[in-house]
TIKOLTOR-921328 format. One record per residue (C-alpha): residue number from 1; residue in three letters; x, y, z. Coordinates in nm, 2 decimals. Layout:
BEGIN
{NUM; "Ala"; {X; Y; Z}};
...
//
This chain:
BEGIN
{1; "Unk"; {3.77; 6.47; -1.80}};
{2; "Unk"; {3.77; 6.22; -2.12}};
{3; "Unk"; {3.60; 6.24; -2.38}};
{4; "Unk"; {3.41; 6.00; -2.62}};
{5; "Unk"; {3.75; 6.00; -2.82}};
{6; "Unk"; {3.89; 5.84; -2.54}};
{7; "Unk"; {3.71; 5.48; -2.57}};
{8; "Unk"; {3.83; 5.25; -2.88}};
{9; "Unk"; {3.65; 5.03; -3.07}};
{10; "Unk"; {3.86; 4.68; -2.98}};
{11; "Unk"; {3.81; 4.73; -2.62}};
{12; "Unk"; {4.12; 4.93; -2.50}};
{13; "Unk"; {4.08; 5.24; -2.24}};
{14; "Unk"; {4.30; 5.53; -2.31}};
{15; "Unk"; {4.11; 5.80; -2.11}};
{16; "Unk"; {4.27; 5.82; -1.77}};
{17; "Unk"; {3.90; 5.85; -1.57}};
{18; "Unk"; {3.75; 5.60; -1.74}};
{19; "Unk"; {4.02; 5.38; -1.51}};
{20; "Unk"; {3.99; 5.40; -1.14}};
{21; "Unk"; {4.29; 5.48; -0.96}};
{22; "Unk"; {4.32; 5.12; -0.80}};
{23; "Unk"; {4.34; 4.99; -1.12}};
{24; "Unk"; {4.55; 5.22; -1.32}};
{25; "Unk"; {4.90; 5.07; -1.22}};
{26; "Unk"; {4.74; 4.79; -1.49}};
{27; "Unk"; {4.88; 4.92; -1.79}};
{28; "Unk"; {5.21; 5.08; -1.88}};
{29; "Unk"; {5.25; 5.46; -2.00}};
{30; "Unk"; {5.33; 5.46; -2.41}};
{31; "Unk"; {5.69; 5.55; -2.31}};
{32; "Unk"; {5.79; 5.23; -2.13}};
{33; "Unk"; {5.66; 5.00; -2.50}};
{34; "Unk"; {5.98; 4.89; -2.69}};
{35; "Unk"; {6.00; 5.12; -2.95}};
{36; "Unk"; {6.01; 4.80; -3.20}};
{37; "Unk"; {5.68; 4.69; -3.02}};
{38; "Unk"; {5.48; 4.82; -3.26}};
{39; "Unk"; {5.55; 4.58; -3.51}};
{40; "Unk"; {5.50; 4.26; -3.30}};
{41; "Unk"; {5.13; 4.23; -3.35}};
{42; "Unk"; {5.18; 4.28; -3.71}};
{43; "Unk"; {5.42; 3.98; -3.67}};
{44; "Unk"; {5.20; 3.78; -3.47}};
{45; "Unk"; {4.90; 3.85; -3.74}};
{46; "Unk"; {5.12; 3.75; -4.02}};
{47; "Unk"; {5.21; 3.40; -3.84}};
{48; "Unk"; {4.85; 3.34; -3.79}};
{49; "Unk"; {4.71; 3.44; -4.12}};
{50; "Unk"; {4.97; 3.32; -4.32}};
{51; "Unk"; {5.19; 3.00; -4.15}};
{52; "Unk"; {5.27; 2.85; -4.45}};
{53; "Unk"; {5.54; 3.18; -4.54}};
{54; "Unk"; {5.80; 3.02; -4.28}};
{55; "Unk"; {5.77; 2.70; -4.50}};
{56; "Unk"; {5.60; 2.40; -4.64}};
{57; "Unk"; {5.61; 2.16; -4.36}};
{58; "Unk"; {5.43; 2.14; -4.04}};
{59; "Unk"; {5.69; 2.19; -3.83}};
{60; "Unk"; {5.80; 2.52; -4.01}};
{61; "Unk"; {5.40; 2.60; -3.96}};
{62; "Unk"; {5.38; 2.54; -3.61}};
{63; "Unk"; {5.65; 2.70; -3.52}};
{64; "Unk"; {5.64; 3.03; -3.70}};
{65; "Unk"; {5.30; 3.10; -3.46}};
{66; "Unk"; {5.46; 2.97; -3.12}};
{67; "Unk"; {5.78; 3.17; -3.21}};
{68; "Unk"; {5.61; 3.46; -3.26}};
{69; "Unk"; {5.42; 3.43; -2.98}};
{70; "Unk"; {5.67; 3.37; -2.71}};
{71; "Unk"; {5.85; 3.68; -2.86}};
{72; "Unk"; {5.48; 3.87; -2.82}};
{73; "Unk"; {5.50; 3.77; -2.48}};
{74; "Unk"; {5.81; 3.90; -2.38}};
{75; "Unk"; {5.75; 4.24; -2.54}};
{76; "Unk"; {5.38; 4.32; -2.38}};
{77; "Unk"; {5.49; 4.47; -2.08}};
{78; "Unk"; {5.25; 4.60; -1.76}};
{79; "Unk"; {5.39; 4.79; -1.51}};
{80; "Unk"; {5.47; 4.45; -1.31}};
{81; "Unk"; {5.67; 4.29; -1.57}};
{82; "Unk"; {6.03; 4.26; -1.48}};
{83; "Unk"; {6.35; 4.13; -1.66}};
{84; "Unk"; {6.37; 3.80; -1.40}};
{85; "Unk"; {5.94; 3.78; -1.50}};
{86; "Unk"; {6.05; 3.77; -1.90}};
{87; "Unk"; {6.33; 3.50; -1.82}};
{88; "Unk"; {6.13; 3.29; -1.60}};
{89; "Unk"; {5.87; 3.25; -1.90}};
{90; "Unk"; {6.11; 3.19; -2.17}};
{91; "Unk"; {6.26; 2.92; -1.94}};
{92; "Unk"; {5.95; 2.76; -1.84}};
{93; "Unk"; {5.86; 2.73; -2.22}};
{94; "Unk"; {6.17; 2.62; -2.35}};
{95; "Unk"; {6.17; 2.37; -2.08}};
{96; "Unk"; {5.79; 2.22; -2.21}};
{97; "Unk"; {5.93; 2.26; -2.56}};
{98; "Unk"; {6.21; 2.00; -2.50}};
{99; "Unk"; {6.02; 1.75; -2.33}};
{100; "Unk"; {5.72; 1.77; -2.57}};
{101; "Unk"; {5.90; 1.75; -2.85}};
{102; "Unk"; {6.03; 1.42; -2.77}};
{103; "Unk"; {5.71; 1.33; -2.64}};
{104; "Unk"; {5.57; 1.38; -2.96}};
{105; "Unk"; {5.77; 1.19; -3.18}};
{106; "Unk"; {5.78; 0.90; -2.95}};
{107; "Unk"; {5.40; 0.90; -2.96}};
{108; "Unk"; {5.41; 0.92; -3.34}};
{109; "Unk"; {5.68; 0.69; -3.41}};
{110; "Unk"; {5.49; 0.40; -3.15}};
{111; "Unk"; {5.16; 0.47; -3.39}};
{112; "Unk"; {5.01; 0.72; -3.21}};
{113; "Unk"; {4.75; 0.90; -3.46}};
{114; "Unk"; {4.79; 1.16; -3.25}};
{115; "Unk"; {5.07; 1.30; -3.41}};
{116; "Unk"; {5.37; 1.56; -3.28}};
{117; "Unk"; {5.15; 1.86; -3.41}};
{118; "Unk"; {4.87; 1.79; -3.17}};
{119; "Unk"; {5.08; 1.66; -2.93}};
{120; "Unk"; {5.28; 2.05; -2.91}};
{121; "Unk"; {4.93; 2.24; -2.97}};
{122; "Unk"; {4.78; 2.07; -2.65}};
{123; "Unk"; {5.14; 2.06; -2.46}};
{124; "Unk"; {5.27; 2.44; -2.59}};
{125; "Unk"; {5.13; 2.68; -2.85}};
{126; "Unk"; {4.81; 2.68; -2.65}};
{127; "Unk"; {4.88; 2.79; -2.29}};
{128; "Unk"; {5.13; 3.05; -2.48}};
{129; "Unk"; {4.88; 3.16; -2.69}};
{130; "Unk"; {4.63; 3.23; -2.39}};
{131; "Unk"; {4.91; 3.40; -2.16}};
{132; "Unk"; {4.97; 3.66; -2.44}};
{133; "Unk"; {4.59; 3.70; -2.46}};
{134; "Unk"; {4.58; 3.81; -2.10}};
{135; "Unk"; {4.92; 4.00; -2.19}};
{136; "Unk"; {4.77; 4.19; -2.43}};
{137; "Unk"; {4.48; 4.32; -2.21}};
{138; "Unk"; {4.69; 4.39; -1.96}};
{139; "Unk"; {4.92; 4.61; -2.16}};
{140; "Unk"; {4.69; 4.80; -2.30}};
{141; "Unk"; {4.72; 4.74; -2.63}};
{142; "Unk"; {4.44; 4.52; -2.77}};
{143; "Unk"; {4.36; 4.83; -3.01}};
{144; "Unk"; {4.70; 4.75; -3.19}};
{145; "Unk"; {4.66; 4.40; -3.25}};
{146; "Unk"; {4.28; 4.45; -3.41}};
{147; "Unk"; {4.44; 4.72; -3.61}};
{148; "Unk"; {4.73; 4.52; -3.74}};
{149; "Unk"; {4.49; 4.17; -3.80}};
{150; "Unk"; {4.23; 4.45; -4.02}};
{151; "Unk"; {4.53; 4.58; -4.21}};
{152; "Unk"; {4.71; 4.22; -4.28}};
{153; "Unk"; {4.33; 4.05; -4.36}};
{154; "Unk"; {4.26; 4.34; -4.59}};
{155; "Unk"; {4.63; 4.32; -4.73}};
{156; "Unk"; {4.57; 3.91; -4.79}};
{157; "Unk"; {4.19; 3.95; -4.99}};
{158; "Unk"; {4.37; 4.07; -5.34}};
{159; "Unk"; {4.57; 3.75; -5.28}};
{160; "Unk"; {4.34; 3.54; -5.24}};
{161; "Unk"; {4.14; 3.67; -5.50}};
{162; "Unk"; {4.50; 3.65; -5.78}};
{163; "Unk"; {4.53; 3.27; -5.67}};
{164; "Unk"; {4.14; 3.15; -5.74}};
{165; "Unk"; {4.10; 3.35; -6.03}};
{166; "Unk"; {4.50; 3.15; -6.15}};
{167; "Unk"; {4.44; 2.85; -5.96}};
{168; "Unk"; {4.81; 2.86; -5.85}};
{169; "Unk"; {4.95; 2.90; -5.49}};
{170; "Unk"; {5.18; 3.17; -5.39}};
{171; "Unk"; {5.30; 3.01; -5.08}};
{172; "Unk"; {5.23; 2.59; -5.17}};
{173; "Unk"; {5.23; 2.38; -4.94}};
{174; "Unk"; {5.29; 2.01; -4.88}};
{175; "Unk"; {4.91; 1.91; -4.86}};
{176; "Unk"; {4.72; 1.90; -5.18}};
{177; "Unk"; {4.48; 2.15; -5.21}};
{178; "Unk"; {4.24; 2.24; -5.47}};
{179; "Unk"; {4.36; 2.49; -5.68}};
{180; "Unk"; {4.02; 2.71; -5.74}};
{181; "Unk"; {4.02; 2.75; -5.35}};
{182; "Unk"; {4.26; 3.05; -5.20}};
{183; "Unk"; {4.49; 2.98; -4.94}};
{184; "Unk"; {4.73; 3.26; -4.94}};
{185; "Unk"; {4.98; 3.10; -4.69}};
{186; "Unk"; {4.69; 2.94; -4.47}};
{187; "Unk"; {4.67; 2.59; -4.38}};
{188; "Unk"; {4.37; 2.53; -4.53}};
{189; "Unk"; {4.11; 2.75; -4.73}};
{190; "Unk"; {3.82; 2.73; -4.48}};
{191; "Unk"; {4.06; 2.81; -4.20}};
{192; "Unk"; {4.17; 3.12; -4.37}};
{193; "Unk"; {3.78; 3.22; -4.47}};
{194; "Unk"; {3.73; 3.15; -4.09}};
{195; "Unk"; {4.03; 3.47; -4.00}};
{196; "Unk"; {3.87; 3.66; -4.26}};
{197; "Unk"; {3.54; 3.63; -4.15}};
{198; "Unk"; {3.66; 3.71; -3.77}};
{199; "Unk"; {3.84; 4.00; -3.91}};
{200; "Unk"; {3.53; 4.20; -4.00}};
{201; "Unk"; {3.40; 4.25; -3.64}};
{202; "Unk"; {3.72; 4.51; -3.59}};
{203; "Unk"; {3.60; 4.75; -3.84}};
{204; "Unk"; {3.30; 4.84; -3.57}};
{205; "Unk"; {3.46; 5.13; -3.46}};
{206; "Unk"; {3.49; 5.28; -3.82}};
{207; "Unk"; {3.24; 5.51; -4.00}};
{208; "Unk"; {2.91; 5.36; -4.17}};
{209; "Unk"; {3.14; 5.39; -4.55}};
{210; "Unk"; {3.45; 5.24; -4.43}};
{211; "Unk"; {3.24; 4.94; -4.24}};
{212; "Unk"; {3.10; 4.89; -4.57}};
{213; "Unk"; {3.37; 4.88; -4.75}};
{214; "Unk"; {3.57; 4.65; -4.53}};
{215; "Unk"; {3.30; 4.39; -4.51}};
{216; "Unk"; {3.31; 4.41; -4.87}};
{217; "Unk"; {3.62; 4.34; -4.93}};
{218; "Unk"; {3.69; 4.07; -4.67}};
{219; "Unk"; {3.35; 3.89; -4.76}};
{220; "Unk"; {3.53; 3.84; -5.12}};
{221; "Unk"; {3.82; 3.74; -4.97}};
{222; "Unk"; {3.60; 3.44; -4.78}};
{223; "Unk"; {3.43; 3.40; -5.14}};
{224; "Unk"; {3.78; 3.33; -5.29}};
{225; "Unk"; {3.83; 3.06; -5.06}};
{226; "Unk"; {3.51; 2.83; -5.17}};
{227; "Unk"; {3.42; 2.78; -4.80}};
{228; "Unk"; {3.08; 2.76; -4.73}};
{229; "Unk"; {3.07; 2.79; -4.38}};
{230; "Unk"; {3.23; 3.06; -4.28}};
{231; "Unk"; {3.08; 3.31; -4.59}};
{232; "Unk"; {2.77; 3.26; -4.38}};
{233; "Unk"; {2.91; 3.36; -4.02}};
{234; "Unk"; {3.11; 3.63; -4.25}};
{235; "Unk"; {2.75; 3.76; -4.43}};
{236; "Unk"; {2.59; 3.76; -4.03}};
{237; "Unk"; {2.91; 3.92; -3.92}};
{238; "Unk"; {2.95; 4.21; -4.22}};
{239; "Unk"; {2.55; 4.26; -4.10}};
{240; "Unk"; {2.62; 4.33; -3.75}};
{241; "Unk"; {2.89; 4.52; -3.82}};
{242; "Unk"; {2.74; 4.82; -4.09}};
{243; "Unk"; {2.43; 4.82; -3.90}};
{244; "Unk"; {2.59; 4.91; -3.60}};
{245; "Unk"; {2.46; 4.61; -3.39}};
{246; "Unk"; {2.81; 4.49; -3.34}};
{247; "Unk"; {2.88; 4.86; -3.17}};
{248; "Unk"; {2.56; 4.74; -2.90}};
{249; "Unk"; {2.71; 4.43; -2.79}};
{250; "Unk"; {2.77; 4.52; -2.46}};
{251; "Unk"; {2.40; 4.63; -2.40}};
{252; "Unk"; {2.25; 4.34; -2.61}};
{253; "Unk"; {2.49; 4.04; -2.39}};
{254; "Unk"; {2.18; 3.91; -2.30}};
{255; "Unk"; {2.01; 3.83; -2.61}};
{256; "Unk"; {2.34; 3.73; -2.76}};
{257; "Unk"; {2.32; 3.44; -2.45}};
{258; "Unk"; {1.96; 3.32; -2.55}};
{259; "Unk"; {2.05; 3.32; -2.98}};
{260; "Unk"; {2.31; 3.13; -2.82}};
{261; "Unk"; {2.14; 2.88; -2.61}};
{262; "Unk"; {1.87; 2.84; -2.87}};
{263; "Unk"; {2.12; 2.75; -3.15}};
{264; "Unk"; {2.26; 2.50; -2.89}};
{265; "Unk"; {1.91; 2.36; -2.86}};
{266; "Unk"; {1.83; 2.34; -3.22}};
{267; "Unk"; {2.18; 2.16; -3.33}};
{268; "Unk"; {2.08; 1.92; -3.05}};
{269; "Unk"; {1.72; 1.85; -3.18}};
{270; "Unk"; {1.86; 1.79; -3.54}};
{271; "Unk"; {2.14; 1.61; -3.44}};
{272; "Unk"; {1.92; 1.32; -3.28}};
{273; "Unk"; {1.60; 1.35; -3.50}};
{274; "Unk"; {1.66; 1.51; -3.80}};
{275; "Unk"; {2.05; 1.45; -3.94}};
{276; "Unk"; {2.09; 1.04; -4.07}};
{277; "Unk"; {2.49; 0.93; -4.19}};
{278; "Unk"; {2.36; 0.86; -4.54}};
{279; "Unk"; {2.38; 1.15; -4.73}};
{280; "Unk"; {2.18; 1.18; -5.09}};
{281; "Unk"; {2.47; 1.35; -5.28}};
{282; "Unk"; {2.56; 1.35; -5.67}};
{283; "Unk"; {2.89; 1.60; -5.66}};
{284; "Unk"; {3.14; 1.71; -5.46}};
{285; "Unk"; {2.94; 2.03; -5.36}};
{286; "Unk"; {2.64; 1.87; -5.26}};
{287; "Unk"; {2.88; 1.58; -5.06}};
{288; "Unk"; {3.08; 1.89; -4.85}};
{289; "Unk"; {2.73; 2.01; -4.79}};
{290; "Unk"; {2.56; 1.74; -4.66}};
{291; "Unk"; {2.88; 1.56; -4.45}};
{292; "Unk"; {2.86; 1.79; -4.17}};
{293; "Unk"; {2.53; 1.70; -4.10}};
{294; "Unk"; {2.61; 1.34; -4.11}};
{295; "Unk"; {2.85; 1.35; -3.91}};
{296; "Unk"; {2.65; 1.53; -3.66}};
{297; "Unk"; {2.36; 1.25; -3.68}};
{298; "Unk"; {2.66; 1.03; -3.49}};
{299; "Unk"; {2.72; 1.26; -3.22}};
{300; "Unk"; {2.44; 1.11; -2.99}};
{301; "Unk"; {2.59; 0.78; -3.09}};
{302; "Unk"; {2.99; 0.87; -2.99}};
{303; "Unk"; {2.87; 1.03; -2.61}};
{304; "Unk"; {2.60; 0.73; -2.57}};
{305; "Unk"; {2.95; 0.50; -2.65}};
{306; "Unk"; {3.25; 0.68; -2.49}};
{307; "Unk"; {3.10; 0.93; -2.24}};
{308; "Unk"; {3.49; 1.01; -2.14}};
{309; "Unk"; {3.52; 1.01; -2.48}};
{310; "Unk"; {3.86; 0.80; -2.69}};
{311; "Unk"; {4.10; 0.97; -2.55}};
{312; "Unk"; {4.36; 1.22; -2.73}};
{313; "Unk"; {4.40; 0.99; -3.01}};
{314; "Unk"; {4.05; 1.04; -3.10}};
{315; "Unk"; {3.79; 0.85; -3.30}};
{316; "Unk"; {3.91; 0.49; -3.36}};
{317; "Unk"; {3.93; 0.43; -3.72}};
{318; "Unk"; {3.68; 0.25; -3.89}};
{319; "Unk"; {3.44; 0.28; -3.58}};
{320; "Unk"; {3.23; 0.58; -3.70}};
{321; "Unk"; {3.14; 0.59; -4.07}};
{322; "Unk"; {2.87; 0.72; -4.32}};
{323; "Unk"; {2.74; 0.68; -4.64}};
{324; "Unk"; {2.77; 0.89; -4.90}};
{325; "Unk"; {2.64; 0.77; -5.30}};
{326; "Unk"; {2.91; 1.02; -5.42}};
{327; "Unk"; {3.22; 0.87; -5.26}};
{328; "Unk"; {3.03; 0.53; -5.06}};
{329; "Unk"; {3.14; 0.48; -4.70}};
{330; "Unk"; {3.36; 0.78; -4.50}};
{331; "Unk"; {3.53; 0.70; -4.18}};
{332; "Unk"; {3.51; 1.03; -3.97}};
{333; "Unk"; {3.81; 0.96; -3.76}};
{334; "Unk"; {3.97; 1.06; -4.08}};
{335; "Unk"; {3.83; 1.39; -4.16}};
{336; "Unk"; {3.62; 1.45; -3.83}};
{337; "Unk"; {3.52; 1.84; -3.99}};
{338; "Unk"; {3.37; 1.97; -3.67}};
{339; "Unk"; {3.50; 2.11; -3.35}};
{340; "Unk"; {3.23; 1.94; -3.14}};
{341; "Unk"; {3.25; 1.63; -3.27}};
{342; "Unk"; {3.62; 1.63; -3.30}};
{343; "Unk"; {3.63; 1.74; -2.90}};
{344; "Unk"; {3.38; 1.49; -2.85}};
{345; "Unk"; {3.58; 1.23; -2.99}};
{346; "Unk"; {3.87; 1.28; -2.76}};
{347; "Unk"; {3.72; 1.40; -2.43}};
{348; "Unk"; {3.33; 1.33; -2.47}};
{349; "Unk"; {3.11; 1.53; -2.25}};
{350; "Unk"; {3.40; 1.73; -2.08}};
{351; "Unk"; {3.53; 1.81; -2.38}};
{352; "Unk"; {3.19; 1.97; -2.47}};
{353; "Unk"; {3.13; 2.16; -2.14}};
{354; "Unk"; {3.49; 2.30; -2.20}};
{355; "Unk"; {3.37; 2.43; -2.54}};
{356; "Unk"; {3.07; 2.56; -2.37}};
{357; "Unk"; {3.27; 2.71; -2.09}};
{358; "Unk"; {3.47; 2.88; -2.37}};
{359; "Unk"; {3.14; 3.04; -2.51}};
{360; "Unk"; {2.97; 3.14; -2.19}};
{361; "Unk"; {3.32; 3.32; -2.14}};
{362; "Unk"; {3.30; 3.52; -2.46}};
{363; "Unk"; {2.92; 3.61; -2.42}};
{364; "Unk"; {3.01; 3.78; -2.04}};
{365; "Unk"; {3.30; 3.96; -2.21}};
{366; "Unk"; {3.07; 4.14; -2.45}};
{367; "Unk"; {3.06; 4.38; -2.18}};
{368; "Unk"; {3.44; 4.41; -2.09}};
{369; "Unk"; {3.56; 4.34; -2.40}};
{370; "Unk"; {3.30; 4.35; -2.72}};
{371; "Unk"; {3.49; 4.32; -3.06}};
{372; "Unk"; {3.77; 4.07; -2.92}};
{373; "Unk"; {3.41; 3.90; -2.73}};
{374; "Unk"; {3.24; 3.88; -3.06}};
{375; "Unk"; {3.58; 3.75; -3.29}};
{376; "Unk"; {3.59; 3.44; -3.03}};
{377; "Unk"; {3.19; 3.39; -3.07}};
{378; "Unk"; {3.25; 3.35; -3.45}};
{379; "Unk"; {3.55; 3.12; -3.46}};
{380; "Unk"; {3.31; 2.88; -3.20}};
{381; "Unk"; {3.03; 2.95; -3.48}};
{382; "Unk"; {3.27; 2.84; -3.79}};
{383; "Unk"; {3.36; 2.59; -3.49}};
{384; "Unk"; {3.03; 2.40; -3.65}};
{385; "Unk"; {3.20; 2.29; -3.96}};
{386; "Unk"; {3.56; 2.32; -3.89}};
{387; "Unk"; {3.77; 2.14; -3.61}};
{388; "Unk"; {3.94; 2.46; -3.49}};
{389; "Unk"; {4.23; 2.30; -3.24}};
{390; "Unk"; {4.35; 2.09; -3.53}};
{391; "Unk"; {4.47; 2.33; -3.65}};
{392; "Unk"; {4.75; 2.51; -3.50}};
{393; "Unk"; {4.72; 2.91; -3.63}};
{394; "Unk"; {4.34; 2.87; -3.54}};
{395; "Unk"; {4.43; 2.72; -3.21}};
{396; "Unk"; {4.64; 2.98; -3.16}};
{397; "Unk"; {4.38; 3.27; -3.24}};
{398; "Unk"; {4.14; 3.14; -3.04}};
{399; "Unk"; {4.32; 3.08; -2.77}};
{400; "Unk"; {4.46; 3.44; -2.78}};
{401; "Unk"; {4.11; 3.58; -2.79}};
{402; "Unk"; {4.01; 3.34; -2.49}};
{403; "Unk"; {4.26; 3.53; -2.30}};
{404; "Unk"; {4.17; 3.87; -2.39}};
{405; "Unk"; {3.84; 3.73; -2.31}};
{406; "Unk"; {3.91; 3.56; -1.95}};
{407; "Unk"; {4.12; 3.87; -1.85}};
{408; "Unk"; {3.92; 4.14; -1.96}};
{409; "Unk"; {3.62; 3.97; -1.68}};
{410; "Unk"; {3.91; 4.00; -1.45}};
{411; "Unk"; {3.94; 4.34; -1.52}};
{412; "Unk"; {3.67; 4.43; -1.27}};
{413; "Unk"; {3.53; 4.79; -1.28}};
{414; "Unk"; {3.67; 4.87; -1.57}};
{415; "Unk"; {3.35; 4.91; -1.79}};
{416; "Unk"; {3.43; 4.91; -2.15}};
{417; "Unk"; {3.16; 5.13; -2.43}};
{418; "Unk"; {3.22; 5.13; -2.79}};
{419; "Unk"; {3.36; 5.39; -3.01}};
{420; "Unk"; {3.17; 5.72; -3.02}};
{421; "Unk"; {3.24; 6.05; -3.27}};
{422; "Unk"; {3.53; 6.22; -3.10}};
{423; "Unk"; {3.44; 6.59; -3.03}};
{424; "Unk"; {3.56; 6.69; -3.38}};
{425; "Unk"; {3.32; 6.47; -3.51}};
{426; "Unk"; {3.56; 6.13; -3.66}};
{427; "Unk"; {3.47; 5.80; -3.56}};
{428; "Unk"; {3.81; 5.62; -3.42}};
{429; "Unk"; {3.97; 5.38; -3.60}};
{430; "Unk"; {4.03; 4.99; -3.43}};
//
């Protein structure tokens, strides 16, 4: 019979009756894992967390992730994986990668603002990053990969910490980027507060001290990076996650669907009556503040124009602009810092029921799959202020936790509970 000890905290099964035997030819006994499989997810972390070690460029970037992942992908292995299954998908993706790759540059070199890295996000890292997802469920080994992205987010917070307190990067990139913010390898300092803030939902399964300690830590890594945003999903998530609440997602899916829905309808009702594109501001703080809202304040505007949206090129430059008294007029194709409004842009009200498909998906897997559930909820809540598939690491990690997500609902019967004490009275570790 299994016992409590049996259930993890990411949303892996490891007690042999908590899986009917229908299902159970699912996953893959320990012994058929590569023995050097237990580092991939610690490789696939680092490529997320920190793209910017492979080099300054965004080709070296990019690819550091989409290498990784293909390599992931070959490695996960369920019980109907096969040699010709593992050649077949390295084909198939080497075969998109040489026809996007030309794709891209011929787009950018005709003066597509599109650009080859969006062009290979949309084209490649994506639909690899969601296959490993639902390779990762199905091998049974979603517990690994929380436990290697905790150990690596924990490992990058005295980083960050050494390059604001120096104001000198240890990985520097090509971009200019202010020195009091950490980036620690990241593309950007928000989009490595947004991994950090993520990260803290896969202490849950930890004792009250070691929660506590973890959200600590990581909510001073976020702090190092001067991001706004995400310190406040990080604050909400360290909450959840100490208290225990984060532990009761499964049983509380339905309220997290109506916080949801009446977030949706309260960004709606400030978006049209409340938000204006001139913003009051005096200092760069107060401008970062106040831009998201402006931006939003054009939202009704951009659907009410392009309902289809602009296509993948986005917001036509010098369309969609507001004022600011610090730095005078802003053109938001430019620096469009929201994933609604930068889907919106492209795809316009398809683009937006795609997001919201994305969220309706992670609230149902609360129950199948919690912590990987509630990681995807707050990358669409840092979503608000950041545009996430710009990106390519944060593409990537979303899209890996979509497919955790999507095939965890797939998974049928198999009901998944949070940790519990183990008979000898430990709480399991993610």
């Amino acid at each position: 019979m299994a016992t409590p000890s049996s259930v993890t905290a990411i949303g892996n099964v490891r007690g042999p009756t908590l899986i009917p035997p229908a299902r159970r030819s699912r996953t893959v006994p320990p012994r058929s894992v590569p023995w050097f499989s237990r580092w991939v997810p610690y490789v696939v972390t680092a490529a997320i967390l920190m793209p910017g070690i492979a080099g300054t460029n965004w080709l070296s970037r990019f690819s550091f992730p989409l290498v990784a992942i293909l390599i992931a992908c070959a490695v996960e292995r369920t019980q109907r994986s096969s040699a010709r299954m593992y050649a077949v998908i390295f084909a198939f993706y080497l075969a998109i990668i040489s026809l996007a790759i030309p794709v891209a540059y011929v787009l950018y070199a005709g003066g597509s603002r599109l650009g080859p890295g969006t062009t290979l996000t949309y084209l490649v890292l994506a639909p690899a990053a969601f296959m490993l997802g639902m390779r990762i469920w199905d091998s049974g080994r979603v517990q690994a990969y929380g436990r290697a992205f905790l150990l690596l987010s924990l490992a990058t917070v005295p980083l960050a910490i050494y390059e604001a307190v120096t104001r000198t990067k240890i990985f520097p990139l090509e971009d200019v980027i202010n020195p009091a913010r950490a980036l620690v390898g990241q593309e950007h300092p928000i989009t490595l507060a947004l991994l950090l803030a993520s990260a803290i939902f896969t202490a849950t399964g930890l004792t009250v001290g070691l929660r506590l300690i973890v959200s600590v830590v990581l909510i001073l890594g976020i702090v190092a990076t001067g991001s706004s945003g995400p310190l406040a999903v990080g604050i909400v998530a360290a909450i959840a996650t100490v208290t225990g609440l984060s532990a009761r997602a499964p049983a509380a899916r339905r309220y997290v669907g109506l916080l949801v829905t009446a977030a949706a309808i309260v960004g709606t009702y400030l978006s049209v009556l409340v938000f204006t594109p001139v913003m009051a501001d005096t200092n760069i703080d107060e401008y970062s503040n106040q831009y998201r809202g402006a931006i939003y304040s054009l939202l009704p505007r951009i659907l009410a124009e392009a309902p289809l949206g602009y296509g993948v090129d986005g917001l036509p430059e010098n369309m969609w602009t507001v004022w600011s008294n610090y730095r005078g007029i802003r053109d938001i194709s430019i620096s469009a810092d929201s994933e609604f409004v930068f889907v919106a842009g492209k795809f316009g009200w398809i683009g937006l029921a795609l997001l919201g498909v994305g969220i309706v998906i992670a609230v149902l897997a609360l129950r199948s799959a919690p912590v990987p559930a509630l990681m995807l909820l707050s990358v669409f809540a840092c979503g608000v202020f950041v545009a996430l598939h710009a990106w390519p690491s944060i593409a990537a990690f979303g899209f890996i936790l979509l497919g955790i997500c999507v095939r965890s609902l797939r998974a049928g019967n198999r009901r998944i509970v949070p940790a519990r004490r183990s008979a000898r009275g430990r709480i399991l570790p993610v």
